[in-house]
C-alpha positions as CSV (number, residue, x, y, z in Angstrom):
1,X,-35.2,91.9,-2.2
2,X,-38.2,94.1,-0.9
3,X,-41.9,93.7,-1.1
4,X,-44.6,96.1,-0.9
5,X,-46.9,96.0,2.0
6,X,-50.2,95.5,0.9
7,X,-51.8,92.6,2.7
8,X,-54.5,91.7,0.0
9,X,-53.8,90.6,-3.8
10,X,-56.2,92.1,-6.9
11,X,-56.4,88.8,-9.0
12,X,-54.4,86.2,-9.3
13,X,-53.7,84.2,-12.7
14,X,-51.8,81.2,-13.8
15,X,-49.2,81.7,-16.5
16,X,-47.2,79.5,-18.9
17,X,-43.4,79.5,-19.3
18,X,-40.4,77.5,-21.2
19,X,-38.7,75.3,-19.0
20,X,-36.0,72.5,-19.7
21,X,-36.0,69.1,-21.1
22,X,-39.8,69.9,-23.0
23,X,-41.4,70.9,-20.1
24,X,-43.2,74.4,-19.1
25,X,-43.0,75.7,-15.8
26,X,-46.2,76.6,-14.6
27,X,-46.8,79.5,-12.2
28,X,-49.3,82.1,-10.6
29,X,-49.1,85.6,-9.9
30,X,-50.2,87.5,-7.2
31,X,-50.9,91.1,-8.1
32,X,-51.4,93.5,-5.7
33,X,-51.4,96.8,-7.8
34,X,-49.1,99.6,-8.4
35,X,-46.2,100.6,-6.1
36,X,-45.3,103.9,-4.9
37,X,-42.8,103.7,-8.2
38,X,-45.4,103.1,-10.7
39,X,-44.5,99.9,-11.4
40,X,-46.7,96.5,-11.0
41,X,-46.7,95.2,-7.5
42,X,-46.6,91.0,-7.8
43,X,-45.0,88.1,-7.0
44,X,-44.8,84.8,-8.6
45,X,-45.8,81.7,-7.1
46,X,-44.4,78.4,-9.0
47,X,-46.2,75.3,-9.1
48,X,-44.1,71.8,-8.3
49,X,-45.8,69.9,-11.2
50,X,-45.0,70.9,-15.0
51,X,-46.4,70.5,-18.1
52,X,-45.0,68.9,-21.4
53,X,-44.9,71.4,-23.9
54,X,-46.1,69.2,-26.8
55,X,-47.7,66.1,-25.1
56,X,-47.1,63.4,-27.3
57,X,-49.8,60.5,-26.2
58,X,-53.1,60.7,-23.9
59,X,-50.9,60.3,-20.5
60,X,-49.5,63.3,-21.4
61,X,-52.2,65.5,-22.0
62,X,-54.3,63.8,-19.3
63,X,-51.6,65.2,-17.4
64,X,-51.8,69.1,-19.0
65,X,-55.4,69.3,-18.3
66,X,-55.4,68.0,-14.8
67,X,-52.0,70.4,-13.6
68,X,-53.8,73.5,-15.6
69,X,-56.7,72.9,-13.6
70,X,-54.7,72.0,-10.4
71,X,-53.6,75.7,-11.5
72,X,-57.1,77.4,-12.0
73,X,-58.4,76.0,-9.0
74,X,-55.1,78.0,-7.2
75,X,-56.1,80.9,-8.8
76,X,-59.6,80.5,-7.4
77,X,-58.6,79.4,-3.6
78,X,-56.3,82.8,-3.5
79,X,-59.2,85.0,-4.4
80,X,-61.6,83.4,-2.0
81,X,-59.1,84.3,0.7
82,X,-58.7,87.4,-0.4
83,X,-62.5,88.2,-0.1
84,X,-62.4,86.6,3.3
85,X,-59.4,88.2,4.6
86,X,-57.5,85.5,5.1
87,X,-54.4,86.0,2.4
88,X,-51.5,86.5,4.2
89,X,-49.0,87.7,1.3
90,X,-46.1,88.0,4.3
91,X,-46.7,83.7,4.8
92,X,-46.5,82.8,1.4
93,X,-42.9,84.8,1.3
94,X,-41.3,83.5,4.2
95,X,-42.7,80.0,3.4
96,X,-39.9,80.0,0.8
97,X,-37.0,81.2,2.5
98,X,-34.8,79.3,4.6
99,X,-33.2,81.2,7.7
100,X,-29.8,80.2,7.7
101,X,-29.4,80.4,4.2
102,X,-30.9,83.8,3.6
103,X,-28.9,85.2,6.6
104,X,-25.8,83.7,5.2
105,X,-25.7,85.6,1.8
106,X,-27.5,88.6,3.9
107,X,-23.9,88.8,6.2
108,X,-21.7,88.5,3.6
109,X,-23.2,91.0,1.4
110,X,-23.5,93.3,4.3
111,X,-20.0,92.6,6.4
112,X,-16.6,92.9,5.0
113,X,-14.7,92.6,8.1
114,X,-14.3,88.7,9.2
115,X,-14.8,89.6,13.3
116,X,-18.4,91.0,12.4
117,X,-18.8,87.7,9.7
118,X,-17.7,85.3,12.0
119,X,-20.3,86.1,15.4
120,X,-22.5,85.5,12.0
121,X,-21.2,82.3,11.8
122,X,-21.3,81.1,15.7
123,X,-25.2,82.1,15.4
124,X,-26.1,80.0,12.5
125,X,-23.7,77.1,14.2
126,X,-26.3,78.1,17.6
127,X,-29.3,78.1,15.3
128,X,-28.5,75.0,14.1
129,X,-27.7,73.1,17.3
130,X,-31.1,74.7,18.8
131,X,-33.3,73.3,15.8
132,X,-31.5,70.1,15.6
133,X,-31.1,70.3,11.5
134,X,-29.5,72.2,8.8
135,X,-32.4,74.9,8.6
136,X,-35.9,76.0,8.9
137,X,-38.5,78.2,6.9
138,X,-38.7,81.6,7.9
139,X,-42.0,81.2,8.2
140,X,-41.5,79.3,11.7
141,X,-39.5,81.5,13.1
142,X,-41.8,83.7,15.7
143,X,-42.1,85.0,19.3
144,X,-41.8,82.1,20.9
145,X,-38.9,80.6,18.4
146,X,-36.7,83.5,19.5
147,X,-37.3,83.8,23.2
148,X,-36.5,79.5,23.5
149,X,-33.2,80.5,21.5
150,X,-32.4,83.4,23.8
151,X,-32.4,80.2,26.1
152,X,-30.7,77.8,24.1
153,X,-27.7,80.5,24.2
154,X,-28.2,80.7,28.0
155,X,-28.0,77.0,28.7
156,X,-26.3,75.5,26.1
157,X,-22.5,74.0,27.0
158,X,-19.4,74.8,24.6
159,X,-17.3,72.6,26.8
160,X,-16.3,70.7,29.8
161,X,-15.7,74.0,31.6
162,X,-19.2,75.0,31.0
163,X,-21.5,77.3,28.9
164,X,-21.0,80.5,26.9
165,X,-20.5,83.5,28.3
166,X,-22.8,85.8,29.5
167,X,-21.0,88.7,26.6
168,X,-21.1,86.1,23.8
169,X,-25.2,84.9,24.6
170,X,-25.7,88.2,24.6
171,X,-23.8,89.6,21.7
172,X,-25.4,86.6,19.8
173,X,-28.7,87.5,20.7
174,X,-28.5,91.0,19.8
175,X,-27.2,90.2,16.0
176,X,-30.0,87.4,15.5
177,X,-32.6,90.5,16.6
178,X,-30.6,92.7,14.4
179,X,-30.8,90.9,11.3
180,X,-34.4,90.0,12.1
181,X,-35.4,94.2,12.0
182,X,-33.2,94.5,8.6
183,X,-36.0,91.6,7.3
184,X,-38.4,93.7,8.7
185,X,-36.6,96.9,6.9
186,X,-36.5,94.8,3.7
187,X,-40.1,94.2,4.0
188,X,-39.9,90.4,3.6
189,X,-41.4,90.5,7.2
190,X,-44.2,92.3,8.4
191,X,-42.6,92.5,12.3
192,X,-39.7,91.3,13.7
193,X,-40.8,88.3,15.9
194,X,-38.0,89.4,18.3
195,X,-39.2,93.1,18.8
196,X,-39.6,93.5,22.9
197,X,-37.5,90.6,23.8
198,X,-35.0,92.2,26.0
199,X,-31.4,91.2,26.0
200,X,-29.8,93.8,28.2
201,X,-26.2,94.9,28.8
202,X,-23.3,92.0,29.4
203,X,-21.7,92.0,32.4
204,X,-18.7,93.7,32.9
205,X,-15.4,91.7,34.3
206,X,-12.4,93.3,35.7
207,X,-9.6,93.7,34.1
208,X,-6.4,91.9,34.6
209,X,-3.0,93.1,34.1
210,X,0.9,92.2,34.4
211,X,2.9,93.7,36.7
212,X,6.0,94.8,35.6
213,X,8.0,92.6,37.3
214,X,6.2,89.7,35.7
215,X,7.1,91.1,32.3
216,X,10.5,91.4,33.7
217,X,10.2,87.5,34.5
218,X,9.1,86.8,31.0
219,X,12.1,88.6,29.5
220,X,14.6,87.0,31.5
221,X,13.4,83.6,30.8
222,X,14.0,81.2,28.5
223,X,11.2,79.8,25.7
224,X,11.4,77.2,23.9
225,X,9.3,79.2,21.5
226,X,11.2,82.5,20.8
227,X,9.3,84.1,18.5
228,X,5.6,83.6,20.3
229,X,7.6,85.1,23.2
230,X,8.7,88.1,21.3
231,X,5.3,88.1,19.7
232,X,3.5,88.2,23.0
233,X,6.4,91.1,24.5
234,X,5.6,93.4,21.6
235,X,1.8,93.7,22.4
236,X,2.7,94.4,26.3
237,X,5.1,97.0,25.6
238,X,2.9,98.4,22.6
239,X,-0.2,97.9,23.6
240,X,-1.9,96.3,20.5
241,X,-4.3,94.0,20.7
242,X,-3.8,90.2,19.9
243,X,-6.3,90.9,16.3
244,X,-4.3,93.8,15.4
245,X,-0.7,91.8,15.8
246,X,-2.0,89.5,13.8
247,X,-2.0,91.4,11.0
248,X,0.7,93.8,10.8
249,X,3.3,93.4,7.9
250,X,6.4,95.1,7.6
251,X,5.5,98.3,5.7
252,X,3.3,98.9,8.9
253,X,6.9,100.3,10.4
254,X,7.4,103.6,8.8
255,X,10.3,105.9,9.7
256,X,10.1,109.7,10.2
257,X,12.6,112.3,9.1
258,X,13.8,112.8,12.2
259,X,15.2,108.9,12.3
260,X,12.5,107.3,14.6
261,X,10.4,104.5,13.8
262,X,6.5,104.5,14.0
263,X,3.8,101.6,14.1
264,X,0.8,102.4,11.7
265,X,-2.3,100.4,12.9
266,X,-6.0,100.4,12.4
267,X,-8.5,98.8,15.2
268,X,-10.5,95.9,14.5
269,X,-13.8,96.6,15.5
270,X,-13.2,100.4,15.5
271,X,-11.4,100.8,11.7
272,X,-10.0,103.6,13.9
273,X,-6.0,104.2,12.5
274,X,-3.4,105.2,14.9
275,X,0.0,106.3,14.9
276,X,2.2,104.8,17.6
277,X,5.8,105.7,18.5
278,X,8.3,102.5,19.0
279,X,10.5,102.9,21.9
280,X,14.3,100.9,21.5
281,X,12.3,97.9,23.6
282,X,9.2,97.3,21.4
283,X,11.6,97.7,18.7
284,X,14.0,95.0,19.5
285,X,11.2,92.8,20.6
286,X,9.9,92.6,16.8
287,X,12.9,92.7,14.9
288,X,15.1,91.1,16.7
């Protein structure tokens, strides 16, 4: 979906068109000219009241006339503001999108990998518990919508323990600016509402590590869930991460000519494969 950018339309005219159940949809369009392509720059606005296509008593053509005039009188109001400067062709577009909707269809069409589609889904469950409802118009999303979000994230509690942290409010506010530049790339928005809002880096925590000894603790005692404790074991000694365990299968474990036994795995965030040589002990802890 992409618009051109001219601001002001040409002429505006109401049109007729076939609907369901022996009514006609009734709608105006905006042109604005040719695009860079050649081909006519418009964009239809449709009316909420219809017409019957063959009225069949007075009611019903009382009813014509008045909606065809509701529909000339349209016309009339856009060129006035057009004259005046005041048509804002952006407005009438984002007045008929919803936020979370269009961002929705705009992630899955965009992401394929679920770790990218699912920080898309904690920022429409954020959105949602900022604006207290389902969704809101595009159109009311500005400046000051995006810097109270930024603080929603910052103060908002997840749990008993406390709020999110300061990578996640962070992370979250960096995709919702991110998809509101692509808008702006798409040309459905004029400028991104979120442009200068600054986010910064998260804070980095130190990380924590087992000692050996405490591995050696682990393997010595007894778990009333074997296999988690295996599970856990072969991620120490192989150093995957807890995403990429998840979704090995067996035909990940390829042997070489030479008789010994390789992991083939491909980072989550990264899509970056590696090659990793088993030892005896990270061997035994997954197949045994």
């Amino acid at each position: 979906m992409t618009y051109s950018n001219k601001p002001q339309v040409i002429s505006a005219k109401r049109y007729k068109r076939k609907g369901s159940n022996g009514m006609m949809r009734i709608y105006i369009t905006h042109y604005y000219g040719f695009k860079p392509n050649g081909k006519k720059d418009k964009w239809d606005e449709y009316l909420i009241e219809r017409m019957y296509e063959t009225p069949s008593n007075d009611m019903e053509r009382k009813h014509n006339s008045r909606v065809w005039k509701f529909a000339l009188e349209r016309c009339e109001e856009i060129m006035v503001d057009s004259r005046n400067m005041r048509y804002k062709r952006q407005d009438l577009i984002t007045q008929k999108i919803w936020l979370i909707e269009y961002m929705d269809k705009w992630a899955e069409n965009k992401y394929i990998k679920l770790n990218t589609l699912g920080a898309y889904i904690s920022v429409k469950k954020h959105l949602r518990n900022f604006i207290g409802s389902d969704d809101i118009k595009l159109s009311s999303v500005n400046r000051k919508f995006c810097i109270d979000f930024f603080d929603h994230l910052k103060s908002t509690q997840i749990n008993s323990k406390g709020g999110l942290s300061d990578s996640a409010i962070k992370g979250y506010m960096k995709k919702f600016k991110y998809f509101l530049k692509q808008l702006e790339n798409e040309e459905i928005i004029s400028k991104s509402p979120a442009d200068g809002i600054v986010v910064g880096t998260p804070q980095s925590k130190p990380k924590e590590f087992l000692e050996l000894s405490e591995i050696e603790t682990l393997i010595n005692t007894e778990c009333r869930f074997e296999e988690l404790k295996r599970y856990f074991l072969f991620s120490c000694f192989s150093a995957t991460a807890f995403a990429e365990c998840r979704e090995l299968e067996y035909q990940d474990f390829r042997q070489s000519d030479d008789g010994r036994w390789y992991l083939m795995t491909e980072r989550i965030k990264t899509a970056k494969h590696s090659r990793l040589l088993m030892s005896h002990k990270q061997w035994n802890t997954y197949y045994h």
